[in-house]
VOPAGU-2260 file (C-alpha; in pm, 1 decimal, decimal comma):
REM VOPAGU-2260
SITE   aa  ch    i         X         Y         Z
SITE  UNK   A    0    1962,5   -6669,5    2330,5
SITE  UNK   A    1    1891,7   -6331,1    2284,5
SITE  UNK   A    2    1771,1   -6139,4    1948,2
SITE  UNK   A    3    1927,9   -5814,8    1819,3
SITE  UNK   A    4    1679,2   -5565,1    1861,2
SITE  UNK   A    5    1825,2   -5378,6    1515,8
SITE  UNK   A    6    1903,3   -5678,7    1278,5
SITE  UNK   A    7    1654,5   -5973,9    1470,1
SITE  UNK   A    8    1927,7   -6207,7    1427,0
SITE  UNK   A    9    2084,5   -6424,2    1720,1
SITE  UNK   A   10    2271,6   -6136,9    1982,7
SITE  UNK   A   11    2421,0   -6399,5    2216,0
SITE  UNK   A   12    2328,1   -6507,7    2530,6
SITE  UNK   A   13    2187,3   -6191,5    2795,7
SITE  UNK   A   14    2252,9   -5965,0    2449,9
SITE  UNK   A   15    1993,1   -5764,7    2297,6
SITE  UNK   A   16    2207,5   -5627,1    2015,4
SITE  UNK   A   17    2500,1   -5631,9    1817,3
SITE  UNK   A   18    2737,2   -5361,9    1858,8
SITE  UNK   A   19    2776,0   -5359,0    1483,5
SITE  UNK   A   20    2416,2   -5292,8    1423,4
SITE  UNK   A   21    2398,8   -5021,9    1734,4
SITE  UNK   A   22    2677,9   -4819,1    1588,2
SITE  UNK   A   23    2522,6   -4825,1    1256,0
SITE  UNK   A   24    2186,6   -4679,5    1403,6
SITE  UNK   A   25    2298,3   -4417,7    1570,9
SITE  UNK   A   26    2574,8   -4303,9    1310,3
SITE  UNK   A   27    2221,6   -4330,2    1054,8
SITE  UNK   A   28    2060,6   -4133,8    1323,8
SITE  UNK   A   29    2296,7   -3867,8    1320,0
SITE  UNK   A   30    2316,6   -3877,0     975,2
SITE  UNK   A   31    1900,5   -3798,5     947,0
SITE  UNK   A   32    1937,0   -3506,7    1166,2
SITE  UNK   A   33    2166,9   -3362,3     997,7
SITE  UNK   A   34    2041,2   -3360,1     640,6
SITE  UNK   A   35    1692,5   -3219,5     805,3
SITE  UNK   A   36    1877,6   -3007,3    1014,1
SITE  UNK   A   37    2024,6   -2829,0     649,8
SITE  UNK   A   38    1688,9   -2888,1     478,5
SITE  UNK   A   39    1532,5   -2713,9     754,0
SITE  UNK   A   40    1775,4   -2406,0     761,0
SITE  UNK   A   41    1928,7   -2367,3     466,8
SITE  UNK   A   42    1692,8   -2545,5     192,0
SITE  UNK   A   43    1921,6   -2801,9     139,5
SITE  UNK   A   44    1750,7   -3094,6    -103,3
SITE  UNK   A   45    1465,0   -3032,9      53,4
SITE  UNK   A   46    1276,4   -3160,1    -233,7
SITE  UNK   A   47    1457,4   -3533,2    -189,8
SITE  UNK   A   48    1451,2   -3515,6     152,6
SITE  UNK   A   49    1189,3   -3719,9     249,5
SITE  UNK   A   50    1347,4   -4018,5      44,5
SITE  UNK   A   51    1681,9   -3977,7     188,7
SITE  UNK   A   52    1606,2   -4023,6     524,7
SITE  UNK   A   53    1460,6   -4356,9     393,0
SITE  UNK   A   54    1739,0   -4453,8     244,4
SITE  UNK   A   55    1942,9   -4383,2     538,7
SITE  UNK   A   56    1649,4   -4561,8     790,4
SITE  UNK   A   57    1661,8   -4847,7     566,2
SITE  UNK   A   58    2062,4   -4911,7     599,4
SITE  UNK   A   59    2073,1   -4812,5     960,4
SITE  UNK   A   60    1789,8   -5008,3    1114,4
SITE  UNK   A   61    1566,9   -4729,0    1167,3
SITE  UNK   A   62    1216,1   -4726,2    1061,4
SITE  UNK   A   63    1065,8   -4490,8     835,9
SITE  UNK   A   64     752,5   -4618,9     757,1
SITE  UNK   A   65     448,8   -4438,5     785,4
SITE  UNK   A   66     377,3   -4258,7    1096,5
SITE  UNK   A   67     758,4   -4294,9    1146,9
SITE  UNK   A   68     835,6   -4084,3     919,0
SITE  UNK   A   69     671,1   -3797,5    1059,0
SITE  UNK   A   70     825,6   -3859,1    1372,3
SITE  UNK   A   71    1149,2   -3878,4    1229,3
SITE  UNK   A   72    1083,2   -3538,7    1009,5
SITE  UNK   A   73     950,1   -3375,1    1355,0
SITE  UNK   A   74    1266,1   -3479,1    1548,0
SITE  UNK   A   75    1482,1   -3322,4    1284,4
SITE  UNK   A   76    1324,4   -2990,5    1244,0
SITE  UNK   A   77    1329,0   -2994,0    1633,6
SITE  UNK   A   78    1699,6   -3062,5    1591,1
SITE  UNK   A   79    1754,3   -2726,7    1349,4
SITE  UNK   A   80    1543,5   -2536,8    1623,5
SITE  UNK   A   81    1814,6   -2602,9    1871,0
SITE  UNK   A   82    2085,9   -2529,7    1577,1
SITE  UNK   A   83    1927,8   -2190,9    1541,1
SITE  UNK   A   84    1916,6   -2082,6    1899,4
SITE  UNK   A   85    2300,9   -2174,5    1955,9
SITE  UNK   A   86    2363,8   -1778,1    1878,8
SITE  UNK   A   87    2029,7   -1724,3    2089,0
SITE  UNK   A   88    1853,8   -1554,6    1810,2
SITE  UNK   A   89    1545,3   -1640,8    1544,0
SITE  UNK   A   90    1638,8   -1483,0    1248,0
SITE  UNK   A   91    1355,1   -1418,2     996,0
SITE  UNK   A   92    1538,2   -1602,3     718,1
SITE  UNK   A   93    1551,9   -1905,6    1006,0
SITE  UNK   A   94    1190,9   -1853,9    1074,9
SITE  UNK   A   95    1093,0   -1881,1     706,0
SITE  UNK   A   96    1267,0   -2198,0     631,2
SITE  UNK   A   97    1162,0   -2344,7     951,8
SITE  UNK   A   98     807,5   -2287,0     850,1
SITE  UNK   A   99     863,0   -2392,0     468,2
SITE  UNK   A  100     967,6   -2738,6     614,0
SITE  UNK   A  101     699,0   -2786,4     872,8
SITE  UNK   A  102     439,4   -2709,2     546,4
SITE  UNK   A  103     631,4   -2892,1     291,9
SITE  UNK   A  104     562,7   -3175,4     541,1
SITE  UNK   A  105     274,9   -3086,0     700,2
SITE  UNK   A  106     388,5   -3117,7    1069,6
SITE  UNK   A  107     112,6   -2982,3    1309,7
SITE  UNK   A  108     210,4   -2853,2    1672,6
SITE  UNK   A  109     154,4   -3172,5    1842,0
SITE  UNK   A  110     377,5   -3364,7    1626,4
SITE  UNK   A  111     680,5   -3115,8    1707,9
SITE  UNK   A  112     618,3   -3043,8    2069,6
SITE  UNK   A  113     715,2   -3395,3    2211,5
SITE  UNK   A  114    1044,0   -3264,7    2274,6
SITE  UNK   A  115     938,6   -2930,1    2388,3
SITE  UNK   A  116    1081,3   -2789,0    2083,7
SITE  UNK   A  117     764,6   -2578,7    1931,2
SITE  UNK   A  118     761,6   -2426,7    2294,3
SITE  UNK   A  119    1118,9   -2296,1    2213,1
SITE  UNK   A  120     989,6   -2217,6    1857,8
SITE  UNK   A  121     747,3   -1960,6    1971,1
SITE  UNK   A  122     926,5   -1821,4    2266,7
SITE  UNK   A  123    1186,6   -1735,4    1984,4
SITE  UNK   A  124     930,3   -1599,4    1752,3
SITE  UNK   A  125     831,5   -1351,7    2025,4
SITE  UNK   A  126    1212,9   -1285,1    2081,4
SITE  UNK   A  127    1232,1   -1182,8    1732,4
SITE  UNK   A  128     937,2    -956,7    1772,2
SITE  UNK   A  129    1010,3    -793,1    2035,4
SITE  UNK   A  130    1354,1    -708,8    1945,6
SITE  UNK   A  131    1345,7    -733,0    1569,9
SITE  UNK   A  132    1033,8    -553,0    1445,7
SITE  UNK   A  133     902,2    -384,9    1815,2
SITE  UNK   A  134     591,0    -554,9    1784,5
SITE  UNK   A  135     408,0    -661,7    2077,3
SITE  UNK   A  136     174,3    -967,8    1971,9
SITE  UNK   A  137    -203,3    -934,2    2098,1
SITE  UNK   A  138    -270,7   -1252,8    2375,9
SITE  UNK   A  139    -539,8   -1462,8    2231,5
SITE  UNK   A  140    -782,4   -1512,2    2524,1
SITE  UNK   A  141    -942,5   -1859,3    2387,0
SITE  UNK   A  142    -597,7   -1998,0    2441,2
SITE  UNK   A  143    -517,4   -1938,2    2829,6
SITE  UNK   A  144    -691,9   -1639,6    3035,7
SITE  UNK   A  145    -450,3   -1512,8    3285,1
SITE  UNK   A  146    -562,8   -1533,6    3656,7
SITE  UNK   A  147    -434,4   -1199,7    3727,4
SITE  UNK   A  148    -597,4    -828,7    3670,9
SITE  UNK   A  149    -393,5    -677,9    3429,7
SITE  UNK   A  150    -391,1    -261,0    3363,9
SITE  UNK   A  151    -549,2    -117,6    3082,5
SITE  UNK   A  152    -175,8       6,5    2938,4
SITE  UNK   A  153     -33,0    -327,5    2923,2
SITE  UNK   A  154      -9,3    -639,0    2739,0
SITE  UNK   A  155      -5,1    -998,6    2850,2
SITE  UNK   A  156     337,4   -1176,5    2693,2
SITE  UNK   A  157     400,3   -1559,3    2834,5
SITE  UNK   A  158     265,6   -1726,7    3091,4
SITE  UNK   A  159     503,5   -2005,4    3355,2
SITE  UNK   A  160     340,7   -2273,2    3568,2
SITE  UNK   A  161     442,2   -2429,9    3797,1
SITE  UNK   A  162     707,5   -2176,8    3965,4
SITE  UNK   A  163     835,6   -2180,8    4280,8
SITE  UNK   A  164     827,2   -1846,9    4494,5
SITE  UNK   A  165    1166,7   -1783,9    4737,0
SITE  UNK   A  166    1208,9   -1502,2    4957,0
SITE  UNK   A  167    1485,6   -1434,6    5211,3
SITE  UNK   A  168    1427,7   -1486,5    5540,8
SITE  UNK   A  169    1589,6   -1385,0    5831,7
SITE  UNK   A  170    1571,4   -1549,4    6205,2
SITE  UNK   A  171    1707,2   -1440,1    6489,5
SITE  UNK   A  172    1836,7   -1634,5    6812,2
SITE  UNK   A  173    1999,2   -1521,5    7146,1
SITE  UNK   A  174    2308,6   -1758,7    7208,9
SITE  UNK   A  175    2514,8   -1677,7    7543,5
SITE  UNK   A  176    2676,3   -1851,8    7778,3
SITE  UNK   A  177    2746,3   -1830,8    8176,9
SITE  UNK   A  178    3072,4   -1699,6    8287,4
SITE  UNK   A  179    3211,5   -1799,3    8676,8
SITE  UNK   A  180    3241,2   -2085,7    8879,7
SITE  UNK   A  181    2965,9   -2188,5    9185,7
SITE  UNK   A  182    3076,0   -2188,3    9539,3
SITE  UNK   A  183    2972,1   -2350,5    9839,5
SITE  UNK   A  184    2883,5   -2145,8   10122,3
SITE  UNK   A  185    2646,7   -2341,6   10367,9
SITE  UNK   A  186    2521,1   -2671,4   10293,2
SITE  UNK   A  187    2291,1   -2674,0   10003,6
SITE  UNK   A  188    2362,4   -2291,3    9943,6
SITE  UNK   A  189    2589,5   -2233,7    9639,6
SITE  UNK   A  190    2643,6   -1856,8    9506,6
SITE  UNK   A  191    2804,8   -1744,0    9149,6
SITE  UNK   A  192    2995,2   -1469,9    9105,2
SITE  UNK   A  193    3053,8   -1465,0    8764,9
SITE  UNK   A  194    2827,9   -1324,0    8474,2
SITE  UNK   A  195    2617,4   -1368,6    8185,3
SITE  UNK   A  196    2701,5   -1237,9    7835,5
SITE  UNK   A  197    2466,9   -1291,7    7565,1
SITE  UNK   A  198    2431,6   -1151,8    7209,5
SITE  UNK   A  199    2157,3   -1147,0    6930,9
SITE  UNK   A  200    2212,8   -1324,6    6601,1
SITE  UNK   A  201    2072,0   -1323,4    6262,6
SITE  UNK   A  202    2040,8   -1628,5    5975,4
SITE  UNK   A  203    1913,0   -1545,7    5630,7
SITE  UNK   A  204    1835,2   -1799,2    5380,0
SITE  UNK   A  205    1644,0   -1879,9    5076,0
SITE  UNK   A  206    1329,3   -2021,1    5161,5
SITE  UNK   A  207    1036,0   -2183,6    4911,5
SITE  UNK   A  208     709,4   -1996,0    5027,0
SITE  UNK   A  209     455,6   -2037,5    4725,5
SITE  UNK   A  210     459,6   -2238,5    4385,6
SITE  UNK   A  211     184,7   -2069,9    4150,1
SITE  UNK   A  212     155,8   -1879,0    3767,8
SITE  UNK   A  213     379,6   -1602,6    3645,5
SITE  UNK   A  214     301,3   -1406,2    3415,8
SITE  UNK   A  215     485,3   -1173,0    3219,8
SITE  UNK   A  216     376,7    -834,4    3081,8
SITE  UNK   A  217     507,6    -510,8    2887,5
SITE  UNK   A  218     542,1    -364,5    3268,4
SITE  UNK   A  219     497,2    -617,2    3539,6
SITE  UNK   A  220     581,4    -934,9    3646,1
SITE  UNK   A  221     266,2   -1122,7    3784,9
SITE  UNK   A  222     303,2   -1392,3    4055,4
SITE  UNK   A  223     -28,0   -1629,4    4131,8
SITE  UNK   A  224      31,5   -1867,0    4391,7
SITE  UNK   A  225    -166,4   -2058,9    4656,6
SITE  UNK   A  226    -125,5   -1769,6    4939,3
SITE  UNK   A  227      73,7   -1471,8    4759,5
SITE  UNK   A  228     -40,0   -1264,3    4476,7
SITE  UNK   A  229     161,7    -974,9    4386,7
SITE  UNK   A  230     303,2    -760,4    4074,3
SITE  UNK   A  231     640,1    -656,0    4037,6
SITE  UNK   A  232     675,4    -293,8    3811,8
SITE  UNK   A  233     991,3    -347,1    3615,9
SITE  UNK   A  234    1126,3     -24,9    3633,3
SITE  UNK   A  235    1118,8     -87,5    3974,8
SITE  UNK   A  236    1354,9    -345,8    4026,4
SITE  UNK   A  237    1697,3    -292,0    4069,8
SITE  UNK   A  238    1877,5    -562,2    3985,7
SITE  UNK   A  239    1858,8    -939,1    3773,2
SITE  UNK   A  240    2015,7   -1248,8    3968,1
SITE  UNK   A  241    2029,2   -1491,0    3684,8
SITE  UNK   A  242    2070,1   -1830,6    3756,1
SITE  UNK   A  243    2080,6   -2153,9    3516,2
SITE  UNK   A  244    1675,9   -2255,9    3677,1
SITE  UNK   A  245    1585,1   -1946,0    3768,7
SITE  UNK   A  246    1534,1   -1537,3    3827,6
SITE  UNK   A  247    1648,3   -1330,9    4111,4
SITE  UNK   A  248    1504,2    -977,9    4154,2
SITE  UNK   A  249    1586,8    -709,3    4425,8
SITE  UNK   A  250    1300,8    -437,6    4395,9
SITE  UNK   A  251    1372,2     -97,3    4435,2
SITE  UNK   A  252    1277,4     -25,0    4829,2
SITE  UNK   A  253    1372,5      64,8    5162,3
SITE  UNK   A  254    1335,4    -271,4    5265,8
SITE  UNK   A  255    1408,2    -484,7    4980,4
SITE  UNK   A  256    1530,9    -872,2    4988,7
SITE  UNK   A  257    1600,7   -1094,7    4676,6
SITE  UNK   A  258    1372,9   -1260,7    4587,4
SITE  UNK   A  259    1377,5   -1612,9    4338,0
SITE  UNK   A  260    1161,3   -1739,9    4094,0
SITE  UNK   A  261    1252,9   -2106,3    4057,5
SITE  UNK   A  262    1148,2   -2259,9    3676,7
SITE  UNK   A  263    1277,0   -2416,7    3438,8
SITE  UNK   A  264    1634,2   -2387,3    3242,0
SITE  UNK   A  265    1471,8   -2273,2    2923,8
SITE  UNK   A  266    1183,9   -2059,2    3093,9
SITE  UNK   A  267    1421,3   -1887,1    3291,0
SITE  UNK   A  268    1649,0   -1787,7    3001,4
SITE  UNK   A  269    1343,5   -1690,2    2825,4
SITE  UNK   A  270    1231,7   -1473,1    3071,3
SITE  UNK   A  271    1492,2   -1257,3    3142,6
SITE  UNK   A  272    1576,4   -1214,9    2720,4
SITE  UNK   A  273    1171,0   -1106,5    2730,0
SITE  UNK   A  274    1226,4    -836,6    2985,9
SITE  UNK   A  275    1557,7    -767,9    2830,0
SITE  UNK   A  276    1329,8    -714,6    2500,7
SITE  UNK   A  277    1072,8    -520,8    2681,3
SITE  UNK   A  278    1304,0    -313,7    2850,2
SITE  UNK   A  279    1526,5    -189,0    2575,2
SITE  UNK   A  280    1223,0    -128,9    2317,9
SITE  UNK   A  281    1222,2     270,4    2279,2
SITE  UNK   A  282     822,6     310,5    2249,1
SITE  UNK   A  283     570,3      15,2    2358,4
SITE  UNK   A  284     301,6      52,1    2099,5
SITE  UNK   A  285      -3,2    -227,5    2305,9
SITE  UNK   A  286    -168,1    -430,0    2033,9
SITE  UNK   A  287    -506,5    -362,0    1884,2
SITE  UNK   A  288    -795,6    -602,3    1841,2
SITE  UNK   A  289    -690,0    -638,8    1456,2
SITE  UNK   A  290    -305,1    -716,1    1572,5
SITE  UNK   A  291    -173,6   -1003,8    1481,6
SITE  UNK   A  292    -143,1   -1286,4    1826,1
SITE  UNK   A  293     172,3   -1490,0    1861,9
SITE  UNK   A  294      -0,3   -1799,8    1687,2
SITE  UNK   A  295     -52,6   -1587,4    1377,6
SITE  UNK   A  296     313,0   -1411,9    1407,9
SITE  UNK   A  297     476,1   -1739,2    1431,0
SITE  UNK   A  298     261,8   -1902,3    1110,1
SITE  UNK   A  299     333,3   -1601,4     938,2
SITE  UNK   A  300     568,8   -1419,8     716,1
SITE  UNK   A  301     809,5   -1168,9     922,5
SITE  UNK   A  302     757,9    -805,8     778,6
């Protein structure tokens, strides 16, 4: 006999719950996120909110005890970080309550991240700086130094691992074939009178030639791998392939083949919104050494 994992009463034989007590869990589940999800955005009983989702745990078999808790509280404020980027923006009156429920609660980077979602959190602060106030955060060195040799005139935004490189290739073959039939004109002497027509041909495709760093900057893309190293101008590409895990560029040359950078779904949408930012800011003003870094612009109030 098997026990319900939810209730610890009897499930039935090869059963490890009752379908009873697994509805009820994930109907309280859904009923946490929410309520954090409008504490988080919109202030909603914020001050009550901690024993709420106790309440709820306590009737839906979910635990809220100690540690839990904050784990719980983390996965919901992850959960309104995903609400506010369904429009693909970070407003600043999103940012503020985001950050009044992370204090109020006193959630630390580590306990958000699990899920990825204080990644998205400050990708979306820089977003909003970019676009919103046409700031340009200073990098903070002590956090990750870039393996690449920036210029003077620009500034470091976001660094990718762990992207793939893909270039177009292009092969080409001779394919023919003979044309005639052999005749016999003296024992063991055959002639053919026919001919041979041949032709060149050409394949292109996609090929993975590197995996390395990119780095992103106020005029270049950076690309660090194990045998290529290169920087991209933006102005000097052409044209953005966008794709759901990835970034196709064509630069602006004679010669020019696309060219992929192969990431992930979130890193590639952030990417092209950053150059997107860049691109369409009037004036790049480049951070001085008292400008605020990203850490500090995403703690902070927005101006």
């Amino acid at each position: 006999m098997g026990d319900c994992r939810y209730c610890g009463k009897s499930a039935g034989f090869f059963r490890k719950e009752h379908k009873a007590c697994a509805d009820a869990h994930e109907e309280g589940l859904a009923r946490i996120d929410k309520i954090c999800v409008d504490a988080a955005l919109y202030g909603a009983d914020v001050n009550q909110l901690a024993d709420s989702v106790r309440s709820i745990g306590a009737a839906a078999y979910v635990d809220t005890s100690g540690a839990a808790l904050t784990a719980v509280l983390a996965r919901g404020w992850g959960q309104a970080v995903m609400a506010a980027m369904e429009d693909d923006f970070l407003s600043d009156g999103e940012k503020r309550a985001l950050n009044r429920y992370r204090a109020q609660h006193s959630l630390g980077a580590h306990d958000l991240d699990s899920g990825g979602h204080f990644t998205l959190y400050r990708m979306m602060n820089l977003l909003n700086a970019l676009s919103e106030h046409a700031v340009v955060p200073r990098w903070d060195r002590r956090r990750a130094r870039p393996p690449f040799n920036l210029m003077k005139s620009e500034e470091l935004l976001w660094l990718f691992g762990g992207v793939d490189y893909l270039e177009q290739v292009t092969r080409r073959e001779f394919r023919g074939g003979s044309l005639g039939v052999s005749f016999r004109v003296a024992k063991g002497v055959y002639i053919r009178p026919g001919a041979f027509r041949g032709r060149s041909v050409a394949t292109s495709s996609m090929q993975h030639t590197d995996s390395g760093v990119l780095g992103i900057t106020t005029k270049h893309i950076y690309f660090k791998g194990s045998g290529k190293s290169f920087r991209v101008r933006l102005e000097k590409i052409v044209s953005f392939d966008p794709y759901r895990d990835g970034l196709g560029i064509m630069r602006d040359t004679a010669r020019a083949k696309p060219e992929v950078f192969r990431m992930g779904e979130t890193d590639a949408w952030f990417l092209l919104n950053v150059i997107d930012a860049v691109m369409c800011m009037e004036r790049v003003r480049l951070p001085k050494s008292g400008d605020p870094t990203l850490e500090e612009i995403v703690d902070g109030d927005p101006g």
